[in-house]
C-alpha positions as CSV (number, residue, x, y, z in Angstrom):
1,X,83.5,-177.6,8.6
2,X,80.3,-178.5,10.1
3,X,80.7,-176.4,12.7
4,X,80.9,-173.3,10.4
5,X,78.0,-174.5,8.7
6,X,75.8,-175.0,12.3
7,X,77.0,-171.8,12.5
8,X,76.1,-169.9,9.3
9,X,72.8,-171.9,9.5
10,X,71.5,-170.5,13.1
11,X,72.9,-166.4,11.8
12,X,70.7,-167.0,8.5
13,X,67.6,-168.1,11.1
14,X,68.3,-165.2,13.3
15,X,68.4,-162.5,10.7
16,X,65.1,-164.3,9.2
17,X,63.0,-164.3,12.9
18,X,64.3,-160.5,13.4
19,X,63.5,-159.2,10.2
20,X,60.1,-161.0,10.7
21,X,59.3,-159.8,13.9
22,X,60.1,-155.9,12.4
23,X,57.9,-156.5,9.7
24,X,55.1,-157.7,11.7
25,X,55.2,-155.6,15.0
26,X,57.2,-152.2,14.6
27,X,56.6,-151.6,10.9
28,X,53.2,-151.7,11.5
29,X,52.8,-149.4,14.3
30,X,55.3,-146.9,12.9
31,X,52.8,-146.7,9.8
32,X,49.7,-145.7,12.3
33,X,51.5,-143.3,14.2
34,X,52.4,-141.0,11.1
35,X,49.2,-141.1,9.6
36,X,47.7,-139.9,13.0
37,X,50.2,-136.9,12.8
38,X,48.9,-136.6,9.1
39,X,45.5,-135.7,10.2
40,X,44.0,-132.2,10.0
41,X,41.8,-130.5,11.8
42,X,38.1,-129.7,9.8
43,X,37.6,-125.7,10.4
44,X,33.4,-124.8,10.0
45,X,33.6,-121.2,9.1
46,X,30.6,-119.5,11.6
47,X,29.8,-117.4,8.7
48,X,29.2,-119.2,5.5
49,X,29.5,-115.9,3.2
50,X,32.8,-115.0,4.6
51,X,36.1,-116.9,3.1
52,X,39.3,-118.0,5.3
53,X,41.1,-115.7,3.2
54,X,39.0,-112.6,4.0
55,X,39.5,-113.8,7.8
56,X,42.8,-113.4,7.3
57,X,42.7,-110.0,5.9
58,X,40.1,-109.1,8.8
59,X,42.5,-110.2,11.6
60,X,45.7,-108.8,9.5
61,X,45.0,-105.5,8.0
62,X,47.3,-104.4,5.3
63,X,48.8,-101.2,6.6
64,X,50.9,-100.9,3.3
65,X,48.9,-98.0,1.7
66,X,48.7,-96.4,5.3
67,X,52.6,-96.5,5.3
68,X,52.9,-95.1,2.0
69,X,51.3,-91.9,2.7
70,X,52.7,-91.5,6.2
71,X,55.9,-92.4,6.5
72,X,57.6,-89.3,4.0
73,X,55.6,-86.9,5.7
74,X,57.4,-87.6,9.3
75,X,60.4,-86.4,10.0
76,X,63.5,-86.1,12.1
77,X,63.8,-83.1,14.4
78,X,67.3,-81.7,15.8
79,X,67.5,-79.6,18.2
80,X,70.6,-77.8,20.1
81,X,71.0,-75.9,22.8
82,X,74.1,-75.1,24.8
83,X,74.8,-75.9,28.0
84,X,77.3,-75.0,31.0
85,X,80.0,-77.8,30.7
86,X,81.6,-79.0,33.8
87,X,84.0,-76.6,35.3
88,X,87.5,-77.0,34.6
89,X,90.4,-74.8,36.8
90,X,91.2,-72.9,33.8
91,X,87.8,-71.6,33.9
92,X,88.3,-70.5,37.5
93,X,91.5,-69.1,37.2
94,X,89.8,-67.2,33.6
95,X,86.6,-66.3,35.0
96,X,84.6,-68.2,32.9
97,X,82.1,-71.0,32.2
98,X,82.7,-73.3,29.2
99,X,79.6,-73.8,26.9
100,X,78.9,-77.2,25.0
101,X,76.6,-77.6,22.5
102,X,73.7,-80.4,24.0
103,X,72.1,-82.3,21.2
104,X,68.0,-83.5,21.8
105,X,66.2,-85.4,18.9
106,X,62.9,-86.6,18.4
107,X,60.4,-86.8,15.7
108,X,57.4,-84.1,13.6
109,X,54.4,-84.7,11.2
110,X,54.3,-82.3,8.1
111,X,50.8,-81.0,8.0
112,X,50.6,-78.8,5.3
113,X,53.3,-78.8,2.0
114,X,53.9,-75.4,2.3
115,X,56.6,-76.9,5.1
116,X,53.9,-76.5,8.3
117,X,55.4,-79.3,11.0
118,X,54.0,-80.3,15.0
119,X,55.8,-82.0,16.6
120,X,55.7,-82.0,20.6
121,X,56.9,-78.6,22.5
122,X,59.3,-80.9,25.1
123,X,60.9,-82.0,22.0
124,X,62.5,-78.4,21.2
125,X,61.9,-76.5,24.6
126,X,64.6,-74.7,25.3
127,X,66.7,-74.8,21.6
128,X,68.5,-72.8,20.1
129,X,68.4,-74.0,16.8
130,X,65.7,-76.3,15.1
131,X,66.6,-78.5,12.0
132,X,64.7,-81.2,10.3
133,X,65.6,-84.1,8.3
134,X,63.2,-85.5,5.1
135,X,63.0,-89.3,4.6
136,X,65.0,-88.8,1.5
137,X,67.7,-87.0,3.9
138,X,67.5,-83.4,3.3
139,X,67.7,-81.2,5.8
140,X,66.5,-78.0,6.3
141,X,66.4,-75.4,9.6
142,X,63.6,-75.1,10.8
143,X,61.6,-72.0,12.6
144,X,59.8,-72.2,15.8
145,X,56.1,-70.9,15.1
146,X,54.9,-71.4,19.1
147,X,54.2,-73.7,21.5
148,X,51.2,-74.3,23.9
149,X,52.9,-76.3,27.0
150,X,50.0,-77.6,28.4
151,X,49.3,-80.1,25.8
152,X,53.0,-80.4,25.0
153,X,52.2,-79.1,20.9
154,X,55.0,-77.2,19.5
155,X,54.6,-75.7,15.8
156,X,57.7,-75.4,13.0
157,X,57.9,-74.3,9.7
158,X,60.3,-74.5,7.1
159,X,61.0,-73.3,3.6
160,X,61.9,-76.1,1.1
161,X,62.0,-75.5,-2.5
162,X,59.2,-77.7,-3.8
163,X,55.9,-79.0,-2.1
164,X,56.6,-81.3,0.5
165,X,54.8,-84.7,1.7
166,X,52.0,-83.8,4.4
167,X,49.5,-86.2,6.5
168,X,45.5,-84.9,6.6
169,X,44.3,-85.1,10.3
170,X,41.6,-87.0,11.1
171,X,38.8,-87.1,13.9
172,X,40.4,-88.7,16.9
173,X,36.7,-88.4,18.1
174,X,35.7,-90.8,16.1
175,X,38.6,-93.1,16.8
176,X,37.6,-96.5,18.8
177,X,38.9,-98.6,21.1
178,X,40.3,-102.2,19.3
179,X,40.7,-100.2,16.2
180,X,43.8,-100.6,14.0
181,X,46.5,-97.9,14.1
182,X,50.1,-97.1,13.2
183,X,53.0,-95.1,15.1
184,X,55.3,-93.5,12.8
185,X,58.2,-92.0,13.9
186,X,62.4,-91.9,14.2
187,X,63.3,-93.8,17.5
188,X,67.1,-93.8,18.4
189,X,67.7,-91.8,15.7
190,X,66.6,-94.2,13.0
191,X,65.2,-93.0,10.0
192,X,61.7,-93.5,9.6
193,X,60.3,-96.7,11.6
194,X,56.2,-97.7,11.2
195,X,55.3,-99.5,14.3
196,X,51.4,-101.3,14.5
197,X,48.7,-102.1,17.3
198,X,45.4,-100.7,18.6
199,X,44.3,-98.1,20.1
200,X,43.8,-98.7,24.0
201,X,42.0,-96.8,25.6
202,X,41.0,-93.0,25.3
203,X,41.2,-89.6,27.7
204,X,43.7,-91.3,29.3
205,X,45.4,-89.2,32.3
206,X,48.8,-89.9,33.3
207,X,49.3,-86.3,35.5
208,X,46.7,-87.4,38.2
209,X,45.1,-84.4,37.8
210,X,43.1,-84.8,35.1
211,X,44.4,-82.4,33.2
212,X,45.6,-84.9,30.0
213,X,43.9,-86.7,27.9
214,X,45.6,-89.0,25.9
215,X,44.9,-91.7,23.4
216,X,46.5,-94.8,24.5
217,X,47.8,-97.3,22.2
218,X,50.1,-100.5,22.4
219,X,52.1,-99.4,19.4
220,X,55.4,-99.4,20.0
221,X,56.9,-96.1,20.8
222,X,60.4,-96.2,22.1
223,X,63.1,-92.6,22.5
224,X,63.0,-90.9,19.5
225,X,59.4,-91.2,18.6
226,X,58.0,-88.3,20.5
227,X,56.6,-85.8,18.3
228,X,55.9,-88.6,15.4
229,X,52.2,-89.5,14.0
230,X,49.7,-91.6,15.5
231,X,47.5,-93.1,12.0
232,X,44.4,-95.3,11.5
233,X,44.7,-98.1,8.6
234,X,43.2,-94.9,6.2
235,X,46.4,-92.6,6.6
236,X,45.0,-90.3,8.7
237,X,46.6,-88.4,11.7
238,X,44.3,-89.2,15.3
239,X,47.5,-88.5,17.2
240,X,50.6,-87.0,18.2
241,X,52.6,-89.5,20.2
242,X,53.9,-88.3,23.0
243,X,54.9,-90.3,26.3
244,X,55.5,-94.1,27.1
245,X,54.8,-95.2,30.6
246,X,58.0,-97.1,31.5
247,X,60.3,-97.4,34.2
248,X,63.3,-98.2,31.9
249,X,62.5,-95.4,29.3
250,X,61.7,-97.6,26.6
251,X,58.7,-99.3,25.3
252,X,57.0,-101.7,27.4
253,X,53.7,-102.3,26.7
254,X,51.8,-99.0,26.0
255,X,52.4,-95.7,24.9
256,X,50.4,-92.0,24.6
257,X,49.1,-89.9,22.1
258,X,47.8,-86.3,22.0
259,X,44.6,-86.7,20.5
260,X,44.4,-85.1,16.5
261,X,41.6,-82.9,17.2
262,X,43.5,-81.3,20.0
263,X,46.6,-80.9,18.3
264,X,45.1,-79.7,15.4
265,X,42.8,-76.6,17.5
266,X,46.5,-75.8,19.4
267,X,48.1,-75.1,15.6
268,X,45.4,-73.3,14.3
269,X,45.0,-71.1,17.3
270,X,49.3,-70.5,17.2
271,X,48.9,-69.7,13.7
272,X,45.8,-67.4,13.6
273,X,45.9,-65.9,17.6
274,X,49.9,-66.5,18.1
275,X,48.6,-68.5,21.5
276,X,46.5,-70.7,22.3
277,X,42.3,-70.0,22.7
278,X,40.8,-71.9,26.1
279,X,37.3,-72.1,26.2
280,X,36.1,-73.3,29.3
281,X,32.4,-74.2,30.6
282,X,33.0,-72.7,34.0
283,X,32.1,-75.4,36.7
284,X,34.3,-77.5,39.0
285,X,34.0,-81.0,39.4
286,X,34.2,-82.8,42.5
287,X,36.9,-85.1,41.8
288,X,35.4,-89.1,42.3
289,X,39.0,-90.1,44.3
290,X,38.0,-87.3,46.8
291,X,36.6,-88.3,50.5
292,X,33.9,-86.3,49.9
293,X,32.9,-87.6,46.9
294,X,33.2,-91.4,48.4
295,X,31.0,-90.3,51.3
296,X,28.6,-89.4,49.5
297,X,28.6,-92.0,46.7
298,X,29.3,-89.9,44.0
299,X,32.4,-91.9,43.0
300,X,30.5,-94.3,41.5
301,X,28.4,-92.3,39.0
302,X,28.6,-92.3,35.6
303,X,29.3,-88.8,34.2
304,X,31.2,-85.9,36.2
305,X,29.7,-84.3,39.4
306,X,29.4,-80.3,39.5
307,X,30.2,-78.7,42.7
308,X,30.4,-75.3,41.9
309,X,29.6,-72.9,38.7
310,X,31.6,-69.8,38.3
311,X,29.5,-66.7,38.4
312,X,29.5,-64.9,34.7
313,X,30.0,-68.0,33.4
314,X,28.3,-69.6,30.1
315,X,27.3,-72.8,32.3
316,X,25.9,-70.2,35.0
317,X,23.6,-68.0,32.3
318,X,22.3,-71.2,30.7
319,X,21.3,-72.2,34.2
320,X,23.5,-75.2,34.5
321,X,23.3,-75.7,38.9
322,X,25.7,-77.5,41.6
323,X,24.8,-81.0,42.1
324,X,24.1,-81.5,38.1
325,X,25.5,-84.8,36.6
326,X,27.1,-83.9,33.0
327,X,26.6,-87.2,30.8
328,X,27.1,-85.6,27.6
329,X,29.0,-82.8,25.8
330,X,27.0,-82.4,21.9
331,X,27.6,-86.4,21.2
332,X,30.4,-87.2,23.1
333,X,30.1,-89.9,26.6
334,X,30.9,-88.3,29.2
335,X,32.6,-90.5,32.2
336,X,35.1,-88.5,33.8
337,X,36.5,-85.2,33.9
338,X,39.5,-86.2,31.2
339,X,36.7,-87.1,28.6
340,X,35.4,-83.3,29.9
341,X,38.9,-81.5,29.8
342,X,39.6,-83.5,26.8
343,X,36.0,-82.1,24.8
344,X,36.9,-79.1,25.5
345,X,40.6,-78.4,24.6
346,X,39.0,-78.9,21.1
347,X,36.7,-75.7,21.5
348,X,37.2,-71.5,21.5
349,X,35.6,-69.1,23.5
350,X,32.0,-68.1,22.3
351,X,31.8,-72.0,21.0
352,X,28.7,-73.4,21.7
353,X,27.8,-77.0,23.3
354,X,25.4,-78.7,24.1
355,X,25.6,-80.3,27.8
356,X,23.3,-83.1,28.6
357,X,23.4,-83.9,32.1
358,X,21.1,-85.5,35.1
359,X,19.0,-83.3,37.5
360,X,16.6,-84.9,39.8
361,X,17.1,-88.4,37.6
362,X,16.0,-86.4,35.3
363,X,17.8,-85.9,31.3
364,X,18.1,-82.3,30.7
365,X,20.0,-80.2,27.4
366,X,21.4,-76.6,28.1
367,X,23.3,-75.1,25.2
368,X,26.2,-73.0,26.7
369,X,28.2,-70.5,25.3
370,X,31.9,-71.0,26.4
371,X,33.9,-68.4,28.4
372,X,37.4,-66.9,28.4
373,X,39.7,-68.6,30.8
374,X,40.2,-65.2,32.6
375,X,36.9,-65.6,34.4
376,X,38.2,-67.9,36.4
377,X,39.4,-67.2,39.7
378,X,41.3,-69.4,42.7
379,X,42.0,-68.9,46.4
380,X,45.5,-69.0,47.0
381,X,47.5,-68.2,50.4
382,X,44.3,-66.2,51.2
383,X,44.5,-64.2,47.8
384,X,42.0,-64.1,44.9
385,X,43.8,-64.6,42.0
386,X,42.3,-64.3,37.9
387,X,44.1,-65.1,35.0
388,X,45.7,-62.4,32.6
389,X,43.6,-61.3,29.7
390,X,45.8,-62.1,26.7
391,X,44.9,-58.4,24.9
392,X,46.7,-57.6,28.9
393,X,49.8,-60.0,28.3
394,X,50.5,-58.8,24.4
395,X,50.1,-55.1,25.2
396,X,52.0,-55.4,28.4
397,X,54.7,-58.1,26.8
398,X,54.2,-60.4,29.5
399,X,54.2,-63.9,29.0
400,X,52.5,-65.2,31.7
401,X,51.7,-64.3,35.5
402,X,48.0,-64.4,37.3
403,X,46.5,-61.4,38.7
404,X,46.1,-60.5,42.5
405,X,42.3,-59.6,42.9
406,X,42.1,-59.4,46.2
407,X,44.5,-59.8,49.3
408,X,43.3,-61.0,52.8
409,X,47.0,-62.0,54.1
410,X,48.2,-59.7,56.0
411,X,51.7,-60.6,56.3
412,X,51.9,-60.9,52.8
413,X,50.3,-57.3,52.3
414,X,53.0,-56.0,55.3
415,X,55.7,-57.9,54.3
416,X,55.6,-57.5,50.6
417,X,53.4,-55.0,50.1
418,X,51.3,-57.3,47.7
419,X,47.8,-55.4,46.8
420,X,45.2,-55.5,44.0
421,X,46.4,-55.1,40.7
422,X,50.0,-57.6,41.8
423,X,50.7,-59.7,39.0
424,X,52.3,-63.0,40.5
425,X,54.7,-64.4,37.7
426,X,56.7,-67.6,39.3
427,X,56.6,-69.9,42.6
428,X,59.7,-71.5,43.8
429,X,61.2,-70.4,39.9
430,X,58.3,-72.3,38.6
431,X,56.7,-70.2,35.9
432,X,52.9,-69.1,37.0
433,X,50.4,-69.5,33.3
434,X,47.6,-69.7,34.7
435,X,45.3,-70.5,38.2
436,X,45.6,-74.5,37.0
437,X,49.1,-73.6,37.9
438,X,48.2,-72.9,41.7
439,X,45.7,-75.8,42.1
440,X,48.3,-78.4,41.2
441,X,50.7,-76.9,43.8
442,X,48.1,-76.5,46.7
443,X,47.2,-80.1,45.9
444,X,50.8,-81.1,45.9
445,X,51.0,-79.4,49.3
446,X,48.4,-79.2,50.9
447,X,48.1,-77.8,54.8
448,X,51.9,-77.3,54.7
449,X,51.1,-74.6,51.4
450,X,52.5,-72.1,52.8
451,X,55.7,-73.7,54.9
452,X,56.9,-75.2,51.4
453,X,56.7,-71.6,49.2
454,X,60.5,-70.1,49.6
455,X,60.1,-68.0,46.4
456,X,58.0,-65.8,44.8
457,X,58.1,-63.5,41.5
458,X,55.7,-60.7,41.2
459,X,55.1,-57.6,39.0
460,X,53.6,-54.4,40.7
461,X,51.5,-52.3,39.9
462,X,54.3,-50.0,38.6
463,X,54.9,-52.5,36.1
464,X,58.6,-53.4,37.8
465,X,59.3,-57.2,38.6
466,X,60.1,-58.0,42.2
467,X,61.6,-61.2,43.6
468,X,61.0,-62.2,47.2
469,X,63.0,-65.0,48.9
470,X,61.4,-66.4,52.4
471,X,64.5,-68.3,53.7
C-alpha cells in the first residue's frame, strides 16, 4: 500500500513539472510565432488620388463588354474538298482513282449584317464547298467572294434570313504595343473561345523577306483559330489572326495577326475592283542583313535605305533620290521595310503620301503619288520582266503570269523561242503573280538560279499556253 502511494505521489509530481514546463516555455513561444505570421504588410499607394481597387481594374481590364460584342459575330468555317484516296487494286484493275471528301476548319469575322465574312484565304484555298456555323449553331453555305494570297484575306458571304451580328474594324494603326487585346476564335473545333494578352510587337515579318507585316500578340491562338478576330478592350477588330510560330503546331507563346487596316483595304478592293489594288512608291530598299549594307553601315540606321527609284515612278517625279533615308510615311515611324510594306498595303494607286526622309542629315517632305504595280520591272535569267496590267488579265482571262519585256538569253530565245510580248505563268508548277514572285526565288537560289529551274509555263504571243520541261 505505501508503495502504490510513493507511486501515485511521484506520477501526480510529474504531470505537475510537465504541464509547468509547457506552460512556461512552449506555450509561450507558440503564441509569438502566430502573431508574427499574423502580421501584414503596409502598402503606400505612389499615387494618393488613385484607389487599390481602381489598381486592380488598371492591371485587370474587364473584357466582358469586349466579349459580348465579339464573340457572336465569329464564326466557324467548313470547308471540303475532295481528295485522291489511297489506291486500292480494285481501282487498278477498274481504271480509276477513289475520291474522299477532306474536311479543313478554321474560324471568320462577320463584318457587315448583310452576311459579309473574312476570314483567312489558306483557310478555304482549294474548297469546294464553304459553310459556316453561327454561335447559336446555325449553319449556312457560304460563297467565296475572292481572295488576295499575299496577305492570306479570303472574303465570304452568306444569305441568312435576318441581320446578323458584325464586329466594326478599328485602326490597327493606332494600336500599341502593351495594349490589351482579345483573340476570338473556334480552336479544335470548339465553339467560340475568347482568349486575352497584349499586343507584342507590330510589322512583324515571319517570311524573311519582308514581305508581312503582322501584329504580334501573346494571346493564345491554337488550330482552329485562323481566320478569327484580333479586338482591343473597345470591341473593335485590329486584326485577323493568322499564324502561330511553333514547332509543335500549337500555341506556345506568341501568335500573328493581319493587321485590320490591311484586311479591311483587301475586302473593299475584292468587293468594289474584284482583286486586289497595289499601290506602290516605286524604290527598292537595300535590305540592312545584306553585306553591302553592313559594309557600309547602313544596317544600323534608323529608317529604310533607298537604293534605287524606278523610272515613271511617283517617288521618281516627286524627286525622291538613291541614297535617301525614309523616316516617315504621313505619321507613321518608319524603321524597317515591314513598317514600309506594311503602310503601304493600306493604300491604292493615285493615293497620296507624304514621305519624310533624311538627305544630307537633312529632314525633307515629298508628297508622292502612288503608282500601279505594273511599272515595276525585275531581271530574271537575263529577261526583263513587268507585271500584267489587270484591264490585260480581265480582258484576256488570265489570272496571273508576268510579261517578257525584253530577252537577252539566247538559249532561252533558241530553245524556246521566248520573245517580247511571252507571258511567263508558272516556275517549277509554282504559279507566277507577280515579279515579287521572281525575287523570292532568285534569293532562294541564288548563283545556282538557273541549274535549279526544271519547269516553266508560258503563254505566247498567240495567246496559246506552252509548258517546257528542262530535265
Amino acid at each position: 500500500m505505501k508503495k502504490i502511494l510513493t507511486l501515485v505521489f511521484v506520477s501526480v509530481l510529474g504531470g505537475a513539472i510537465t504541464l509547468s514546463a509547457y506552460k512556461l516555455w512552449i506555450e509561450k513561444n507558440e503564441s509569438i510565432s502566430m502573431q508574427s505570421q499574423q502580421e501584414q504588410p503596409h502598402f503606400i499607394p505612389t499615387n494618393y488620388k488613385t484607389s487599390t481597387a481602381n489598381l486592380i481594374d488598371e492591371a485587370h481590364p474587364s473584357f466582358v463588354n469586349a466579349a459580348e460584342k465579339t464573340i457572336h459575330a465569329v464564326v466557324h468555317v467548313k470547308n471540303t474538298t475532295m481528295s485522291s484516296g489511297q489506291l486500292t487494286f480494285e481501282d487498278l484493275f477498274f481504271g480509276r482513282r477513289s475520291q474522299r471528301p477532306q474536311i479543313g476548319t478554321g474560324s471568320g469575322v462577320i463584318i457587315s449584317p448583310d452576311g459579309y465574312i473574312i476570314t483567312n484565304n489558306h483557310v478555304i484555298d482549294g474548297a469546294q464547298n464553304i459553310s459556316i456555323t453561327l454561335n447559336n449553331n446555325k449553319i449556312y453555305d457560304a460563297e467565296l467572294i475572292g481572295t488576295d494570297a499575299k496577305t492570306d484575306i479570303a472574303l465570304l458571304k452568306v444569305n441568312a434570313d435576318n441581320e446578323l451580328p458584325f464586329v466594326t474594324f478599328g485602326d490597327s494603326d493606332a494600336a500599341k504595343i502593351g495594349e490589351w487585346v482579345l483573340a476570338v476564335g473556334n480552336p479544335f473545333n470548339l465553339t467560340s473561345t475568347v482568349t486575352a494578352g497584349i499586343i507584342s510587337a507590330k510589322a512583324r515579318d515571319l517570311s524573311g523577306r519582308n514581305s508581312q507585316s503582322f501584329i504580334q500578340t501573346d494571346a493564345a491562338v491554337n488550330p482552329g483559330n485562323s481566320g478569327g478576330a484580333l479586338v482591343n478592350s473597345s470591341g473593335e477588330l485590329v486584326g485577323i489572326n493568322t499564324a502561330i510560330s511553333s514547332q509543335t503546331g500549337s500555341y506556345i507563346g506568341y501568335s500573328f495577326a493581319v493587321p485590320s487596316n490591311i484586311a479591311r483595304k483587301v475586302v473593299e478592293d475584292i468587293m468594289e475592283f474584284g482583286d486586289v489594288q497595289t499601290g506602290i512608291l516605286g524604290v527598292s530598299i537595300l535590305n540592312k542583313n545584306s553585306k553591302e549594307a553592313i559594309d557600309q553601315g547602313l544596317n544600323e540606321i534608323n529608317g529604310v535605305y533607298i537604293s534605287e527609284v524606278t523610272e515613271n515612278s511617283g517617288a521618281k517625279k516627286a524627286g525622291i533620290q538613291s541614297g535617301d533615308i525614309i523616316k516617315k510615311l504621313d505619321d507613321i515611324e518608319i524603321s524597317k521595310f515591314s513598317d514600309l510594306s506594311g503602310y503601304l498595303s493600306t493604300k491604292r494607286p493615285n493615293d497620296v503620301v507624304n514621305v519624310e526622309l533624311l538627305r544630307d542629315d537633312k529632314v525633307k517632305t515629298f508628297s508622292v503619288t502612288l503608282s500601279k504595280n505594273e511599272i515595276l520591272t525585275f531581271d530574271f535569267m537575263n529577261m526583263q520582266l513587268k507585271n500584267l496590267p489587270d484591264n490585260f488579265k480581265k480582258q484576256n482571262d488570265i489570272s496571273h503570269g508576268v510579261v517578257v519585256q525584253e530577252n537577252k538569253n539566247s538559249w532561252l530565245y533558241s530553245k524556246l523561242g521566248i520573245t517580247k510580248g511571252y507571258i511567263i505563268t508558272d516556275i517549277n508548277d509554282k504559279k507566277i503573280n507577280s515579279v515579287e514572285d521572281l525575287k523570292t526565288i532568285k534569293e532562294k537560289y541564288g548563283n545556282t538560279l538557273e541549274d535549279n529551274i526544271d519547269k516553266i509555263g508560258l503563254i505566247n504571243r498567240q495567246g496559246k499556253r506552252e509548258q517546257f520541261i528542262f530535265r
